[in-house]
N, C-alpha and C positions, 0 to 999 in steps of 0.2 A: 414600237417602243411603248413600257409602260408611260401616260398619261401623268403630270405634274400631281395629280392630286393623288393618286394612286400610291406615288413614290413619296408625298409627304405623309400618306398614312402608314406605309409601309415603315419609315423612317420614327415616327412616334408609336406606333407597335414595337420595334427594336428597341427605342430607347428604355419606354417602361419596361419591359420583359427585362432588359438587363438590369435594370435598376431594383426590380423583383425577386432577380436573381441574387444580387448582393445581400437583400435585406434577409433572405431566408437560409443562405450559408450557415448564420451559425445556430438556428434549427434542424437544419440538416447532418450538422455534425454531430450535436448534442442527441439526433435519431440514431445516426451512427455506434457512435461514441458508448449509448445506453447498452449494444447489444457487441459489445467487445470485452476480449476479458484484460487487467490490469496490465499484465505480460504483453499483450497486442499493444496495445497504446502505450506504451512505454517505452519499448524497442522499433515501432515502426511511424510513431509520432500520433498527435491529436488526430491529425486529418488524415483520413483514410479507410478504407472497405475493410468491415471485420473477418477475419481468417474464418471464424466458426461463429454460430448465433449464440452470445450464450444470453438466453431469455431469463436466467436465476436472477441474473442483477437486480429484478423488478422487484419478486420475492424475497430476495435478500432483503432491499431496501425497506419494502412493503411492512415487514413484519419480525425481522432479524437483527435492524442494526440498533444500534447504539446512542443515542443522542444523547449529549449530558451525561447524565445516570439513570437515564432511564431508557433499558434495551429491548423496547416492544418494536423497533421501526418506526416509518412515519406511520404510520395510519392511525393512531389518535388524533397527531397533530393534525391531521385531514381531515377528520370530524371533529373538532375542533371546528376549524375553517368551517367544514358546512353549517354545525350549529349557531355560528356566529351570523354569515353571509345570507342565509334563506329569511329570518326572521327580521334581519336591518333591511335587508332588498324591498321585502313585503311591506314593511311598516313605512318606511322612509318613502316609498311610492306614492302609496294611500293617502300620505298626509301631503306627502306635496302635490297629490291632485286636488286634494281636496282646499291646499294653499291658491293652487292657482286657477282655481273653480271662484274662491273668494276674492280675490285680488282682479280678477277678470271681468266676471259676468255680475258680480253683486258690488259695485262701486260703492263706495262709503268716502267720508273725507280724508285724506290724510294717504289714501291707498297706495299714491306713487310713493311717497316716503316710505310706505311699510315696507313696499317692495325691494325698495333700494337700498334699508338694513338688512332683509332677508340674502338677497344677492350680495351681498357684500360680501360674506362667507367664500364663495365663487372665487374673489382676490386677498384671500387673508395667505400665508403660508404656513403649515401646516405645524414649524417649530412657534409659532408664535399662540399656538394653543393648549400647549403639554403642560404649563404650570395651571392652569385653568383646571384643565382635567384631572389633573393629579388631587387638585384639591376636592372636588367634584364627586369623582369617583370616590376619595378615599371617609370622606364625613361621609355617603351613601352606602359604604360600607364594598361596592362592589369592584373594589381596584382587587387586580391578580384573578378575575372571574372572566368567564366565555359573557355572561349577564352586561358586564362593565362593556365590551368593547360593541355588543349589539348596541348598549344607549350612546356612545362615540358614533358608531358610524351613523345611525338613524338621523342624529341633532346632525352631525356633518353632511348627511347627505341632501339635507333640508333643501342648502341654495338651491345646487343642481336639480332637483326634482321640480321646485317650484320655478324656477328660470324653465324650462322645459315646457312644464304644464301651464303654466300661465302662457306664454307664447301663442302656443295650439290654439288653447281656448277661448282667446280672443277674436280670432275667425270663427266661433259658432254664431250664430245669428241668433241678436237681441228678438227678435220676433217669437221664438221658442220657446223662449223663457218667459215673455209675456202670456202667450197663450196658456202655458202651463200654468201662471200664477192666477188666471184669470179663471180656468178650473180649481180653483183651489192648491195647486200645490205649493209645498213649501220649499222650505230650502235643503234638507236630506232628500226630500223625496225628487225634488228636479236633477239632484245630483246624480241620483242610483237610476232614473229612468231615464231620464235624457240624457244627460250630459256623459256619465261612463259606458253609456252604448257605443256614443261615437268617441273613444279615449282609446281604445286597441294602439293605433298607430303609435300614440307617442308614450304609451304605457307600457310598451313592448320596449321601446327606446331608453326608458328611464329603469326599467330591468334590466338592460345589457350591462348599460355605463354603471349601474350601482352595483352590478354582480361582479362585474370586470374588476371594477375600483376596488371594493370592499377586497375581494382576496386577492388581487395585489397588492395591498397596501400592509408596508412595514413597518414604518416608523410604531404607530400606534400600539401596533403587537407586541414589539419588542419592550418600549417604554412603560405598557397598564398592564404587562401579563409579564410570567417565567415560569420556568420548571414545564411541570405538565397542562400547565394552562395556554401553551401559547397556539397561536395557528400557523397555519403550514411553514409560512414565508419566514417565521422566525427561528421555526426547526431548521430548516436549511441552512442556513447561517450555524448555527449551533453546531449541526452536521459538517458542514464548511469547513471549522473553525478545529473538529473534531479531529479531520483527519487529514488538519494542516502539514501532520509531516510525515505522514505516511498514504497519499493520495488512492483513493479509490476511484478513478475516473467513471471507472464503468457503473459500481452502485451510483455514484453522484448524479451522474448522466441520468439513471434511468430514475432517480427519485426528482430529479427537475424536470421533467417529462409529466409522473405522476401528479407533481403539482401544478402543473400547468393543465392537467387534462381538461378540469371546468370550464375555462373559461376561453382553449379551445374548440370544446365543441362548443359552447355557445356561439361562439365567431362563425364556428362553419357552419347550424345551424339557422341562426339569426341575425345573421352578418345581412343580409339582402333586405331583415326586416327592419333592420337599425335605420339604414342609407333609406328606405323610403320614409320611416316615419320624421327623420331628420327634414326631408321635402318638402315633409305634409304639415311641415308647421313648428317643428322644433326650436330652428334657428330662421330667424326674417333677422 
């Protein structure tokens, strides 16, 4: 007879597998679903094996359909998205290493309190910042701009980066920085030698979450942008909204698919690198 611990590993392997299994059903359909044509899922319901592959829905969607009034497909709104998400990810990193390089290793008076209006951000909720920006945005001239919603996400992504990076940083040893200051360096120069040598781990971390976050997020998109400024998450909707009564399951499928592909493979990519650098200091 299998052994009591055998059968209680056996028994928490089953239970997550199933619990695994629930959570990816409705990616599994929406895989589905992408490579079916209208007629299919109509007459033989959501869920179910496509009779034929039909792969057009992609390029349909891709470059053919309709949003609003404007019928180039998604893929503006997808670059869109990227033009928005690569230059906030980058920028909002940078400075919240560089946030929590200062906040850490260079004490000053007052530091905990900086810290703890920086982080405050972290528990704000996200309606409670749309008059702010409106206003913000619009005397700067860059409301209904891809420009507008890079400076939103960067200031927004501030908490998280510096909550991150300050964390890590506070386990490098004070020793390092002495010695460095004792050769002469400064405070860019300990940054760029020392200190971002060893910052992979949790700079990797604070590129998922800001890449993850940044293009999922829809409020922002929908609220500072319209027409052909918006990005992906807000086309969709638009799209949605489109062919409210006349349902195109199978384009829909495979343009939520497309927009989901980033931050996809990111997960399958750097999914392993996220959970260790989280380990190595992100969250104490």
């Amino acid at each position: 007879m299998p052994s009591r611990g055998k059968l209680s590993s056996l028994a928490i392997h089953l239970t997550l597998t199933t619990f695994a299994a629930f959570f990816l059903v409705p990616l599994a359909v929406v895989v589905l679903n992408s490579l079916r044509s209208t007629e299919d899922i109509t007459h033989a319901g959501v869920i179910g094996l496509p009779h034929d592959l039909i792969w057009s829905n992609f390029s349909q969607t891709w470059s053919s359909y309709c949003i609003a009034e404007h019928c180039t497909g998604i893929q503006p709104y997808f670059w869109n998205s990227m033009q928005m998400v690569v230059p906030a990810t980058i920028i909002s990193t940078l400075l919240g290493a560089l946030n929590g390089y200062s906040l850490s290793l260079w004490r000053f008076r007052g530091d905990h309190l900086v810290f703890g209006i920086m982080t405050l951000g972290v528990f704000l909720p996200e309606q409670m910042r749309l008059v702010p920006w409106v206003i913000v945005l619009s005397d700067l001239g860059l409301f209904n701009t891809i420009g507008g919603l890079v400076l939103v996400h960067i200031i927004q992504g501030l908490s998280f980066t510096t909550l991150f990076c300050r964390n890590y940083y506070v386990s490098i040893p004070q020793d390092l920085l002495k010695a460095a200051r004792i050769d002469g360096a400064g405070y860019f120069r300990i940054f760029w030698r020392i200190v971002l040598p060893l910052s992979p781990p949790i700079l990797i971390v604070t590129v998922i979450w800001q890449f993850t976050g940044i293009w999922n997020e829809y409020l922002y998109g929908v609220t500072f942008s319209s027409g052909e400024h918006q990005p992906i998450t807000a086309a969709l909707i638009a799209l949605s909204a489109r062919l409210s009564d006349a349902p195109q399951y199978g384009e829909q499928s495979a343009a939520v698919l497309l927009a989901a592909a980033p931050t996809l493979l990111v997960y399958l990519f750097g999914g392993r690198y996220f959970v260790r650098g989280l380990t190595a200091g992100a969250v104490k």
